[in-house]
C-alpha positions in Angstrom: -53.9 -55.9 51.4 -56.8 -57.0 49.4 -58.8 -59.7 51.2 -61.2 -60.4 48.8 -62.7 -59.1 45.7 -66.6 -59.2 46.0 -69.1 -61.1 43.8 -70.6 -58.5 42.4 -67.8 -55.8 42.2 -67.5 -52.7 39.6 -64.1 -51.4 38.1 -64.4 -47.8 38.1 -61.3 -45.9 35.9 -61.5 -42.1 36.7 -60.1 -39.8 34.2 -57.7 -41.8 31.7 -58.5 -39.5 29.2 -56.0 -38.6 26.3 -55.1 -34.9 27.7 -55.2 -36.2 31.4 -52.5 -38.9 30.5 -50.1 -36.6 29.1 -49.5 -35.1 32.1 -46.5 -35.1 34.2 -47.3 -37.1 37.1 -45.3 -38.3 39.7 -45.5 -42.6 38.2 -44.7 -43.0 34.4 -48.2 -43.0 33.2 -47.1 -45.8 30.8 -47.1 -48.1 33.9 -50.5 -46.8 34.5 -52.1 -47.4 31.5 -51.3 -51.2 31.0 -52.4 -51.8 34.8 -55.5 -50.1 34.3 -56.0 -51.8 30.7 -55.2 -55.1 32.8 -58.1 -54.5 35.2 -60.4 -54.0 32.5 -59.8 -57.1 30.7 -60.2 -59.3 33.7 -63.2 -57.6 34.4 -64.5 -58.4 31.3 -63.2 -61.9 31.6 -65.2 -62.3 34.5 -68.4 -60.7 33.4 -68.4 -57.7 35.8 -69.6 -54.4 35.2 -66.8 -52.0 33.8 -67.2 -47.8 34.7 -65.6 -45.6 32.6 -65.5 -42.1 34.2 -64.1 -39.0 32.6 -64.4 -35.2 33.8 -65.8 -32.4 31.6 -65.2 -29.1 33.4 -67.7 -26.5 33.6 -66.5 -23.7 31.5 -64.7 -21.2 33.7 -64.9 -22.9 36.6 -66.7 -22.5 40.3 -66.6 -19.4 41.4 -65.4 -20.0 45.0 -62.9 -18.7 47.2 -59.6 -20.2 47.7 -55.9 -19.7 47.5 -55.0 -21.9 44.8 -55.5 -20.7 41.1 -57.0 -23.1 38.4 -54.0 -23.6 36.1 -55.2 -21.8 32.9 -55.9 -24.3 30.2 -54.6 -24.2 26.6 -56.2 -24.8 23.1 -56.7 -28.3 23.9 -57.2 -30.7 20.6 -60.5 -31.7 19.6 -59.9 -35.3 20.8 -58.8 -34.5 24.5 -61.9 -35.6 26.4 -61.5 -39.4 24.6 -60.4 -42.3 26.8 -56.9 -42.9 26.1 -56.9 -45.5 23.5 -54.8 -48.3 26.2 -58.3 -49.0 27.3 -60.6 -50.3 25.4 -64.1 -49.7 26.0 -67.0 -51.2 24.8 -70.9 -50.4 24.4 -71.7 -52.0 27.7 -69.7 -50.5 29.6 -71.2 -47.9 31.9 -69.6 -44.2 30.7 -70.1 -40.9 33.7 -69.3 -37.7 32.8 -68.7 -35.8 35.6 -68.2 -32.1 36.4 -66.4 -31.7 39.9 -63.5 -34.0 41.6 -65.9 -36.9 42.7 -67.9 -39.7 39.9 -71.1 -39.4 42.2 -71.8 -35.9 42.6 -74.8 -34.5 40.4 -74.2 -38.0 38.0 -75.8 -41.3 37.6 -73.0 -43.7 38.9 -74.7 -44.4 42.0 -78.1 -45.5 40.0 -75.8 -47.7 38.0 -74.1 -49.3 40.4 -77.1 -50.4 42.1 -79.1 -51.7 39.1 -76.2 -54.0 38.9 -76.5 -55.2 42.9 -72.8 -54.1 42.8 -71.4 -54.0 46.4 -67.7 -53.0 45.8 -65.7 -50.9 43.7 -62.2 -51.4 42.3 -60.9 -47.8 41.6 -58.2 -46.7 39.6 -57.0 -43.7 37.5 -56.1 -40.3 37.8 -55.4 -38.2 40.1 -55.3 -40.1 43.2 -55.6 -37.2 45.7 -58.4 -36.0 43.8 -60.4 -37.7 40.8 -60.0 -41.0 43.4 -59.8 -39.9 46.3 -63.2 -37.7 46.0 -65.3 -41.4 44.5 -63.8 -42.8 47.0 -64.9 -40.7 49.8 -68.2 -41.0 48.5 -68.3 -44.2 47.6 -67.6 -44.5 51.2 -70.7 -42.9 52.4 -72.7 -45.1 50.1 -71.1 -48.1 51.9 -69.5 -49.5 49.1 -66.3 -51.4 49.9 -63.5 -50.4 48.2 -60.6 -51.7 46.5 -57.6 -49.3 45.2 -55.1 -50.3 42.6 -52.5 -49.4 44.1 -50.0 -49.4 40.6 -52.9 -48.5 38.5 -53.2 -44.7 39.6 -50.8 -41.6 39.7 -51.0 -37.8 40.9 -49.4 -34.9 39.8 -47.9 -35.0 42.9 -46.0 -37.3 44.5 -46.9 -36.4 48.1 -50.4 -35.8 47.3 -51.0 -39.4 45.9 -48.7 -41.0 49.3 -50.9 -39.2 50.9 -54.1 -40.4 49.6 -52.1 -43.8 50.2 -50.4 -43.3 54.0 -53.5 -41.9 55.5 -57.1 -41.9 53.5 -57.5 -44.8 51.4 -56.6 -47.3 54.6 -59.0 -45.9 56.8 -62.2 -46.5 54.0 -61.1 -49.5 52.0 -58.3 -52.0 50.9 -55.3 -51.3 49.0 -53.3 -53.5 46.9 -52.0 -54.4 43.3 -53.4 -55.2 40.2 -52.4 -58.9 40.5 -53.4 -59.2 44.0 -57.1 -58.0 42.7 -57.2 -59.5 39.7 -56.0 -62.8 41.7 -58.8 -62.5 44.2 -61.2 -61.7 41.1 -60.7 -65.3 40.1 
């Protein structure tokens, strides 16, 4: 439940870009799209700072060990690192690229937030077990509060994102709908 929205809040979309959206996730990404695209205009309404973060992998990856293999990517289209074009950006808008799962690591976003005096950020996007979750964790450790969107972000997997939703995201912010923020956001 989202109790209140902070006076100086930051929306922060992780990864709506045009190849990450035509995934198959575990929510029609549709759905995901117009609640993000919802945040951001209330945002705007309400003259608060708008982060638009999208990842740009290091070519070939980190070289660590682990079980999992990287799914190999294909030929992707010139256009694929673009925000999908259900969210409309603007020049103010603050835009991080960023390299591994979290939008603070090795980037400016936390230097931007705090030339704004933001306090709290309202996080959305994709995926919710990682892009999400790992700002969020940081985000965290900066002491911002948090606010998730609880319609406004999707996983590739299902159990990943109820997950993120059952047992992380309680325990370091508030959860709750785009209506219920956007209501609190005035």
């Amino acid at each position: 439940m989202i109790t209140t929205i902070d006076q100086n809040a930051a929306l922060v979309l992780i990864d709506l870009q045009k190849y990450i959206v035509q995934l198959q996730c575990a929510h029609p990404m549709d759905g995901i799209l117009q609640k993000s695209a919802q945040l951001v205009e209330a945002f705007r309404k309400a003259g608060k700072p708008i982060v638009i973060v999208h990842v740009e992998p290091i070519s070939g990856s980190f070289k660590t060990r682990r079980d999992a293999k990287s799914p190999a990517m294909a030929e992707l289209p010139a256009d694929w690192n673009e925000i999908a074009p259900e969210i409309k950006t603007e020049p103010t808008d603050i835009f991080i690229i960023k390299k591994t799962w979290g939008a603070f690591y090795n980037t400016a976003l936390h230097e931007e937030l705090q030339k704004r005096g933001v306090t709290q950020i309202v996080l959305a996007g994709v995926a919710t077990s990682i892009g999400v979750e790992g700002t969020a964790r940081s985000a965290n450790d900066y002491a911002y509060n948090i606010a998730f969107a609880s319609d406004a972000m999707t996983d590739m997997f299902a159990e990943a994102h109820d997950h993120s939703f059952k047992y992380i995201f309680p325990r370091i912010g508030e959860v709750g709908t785009t209506a219920e923020i956007i209501e609190k956001l005035g």
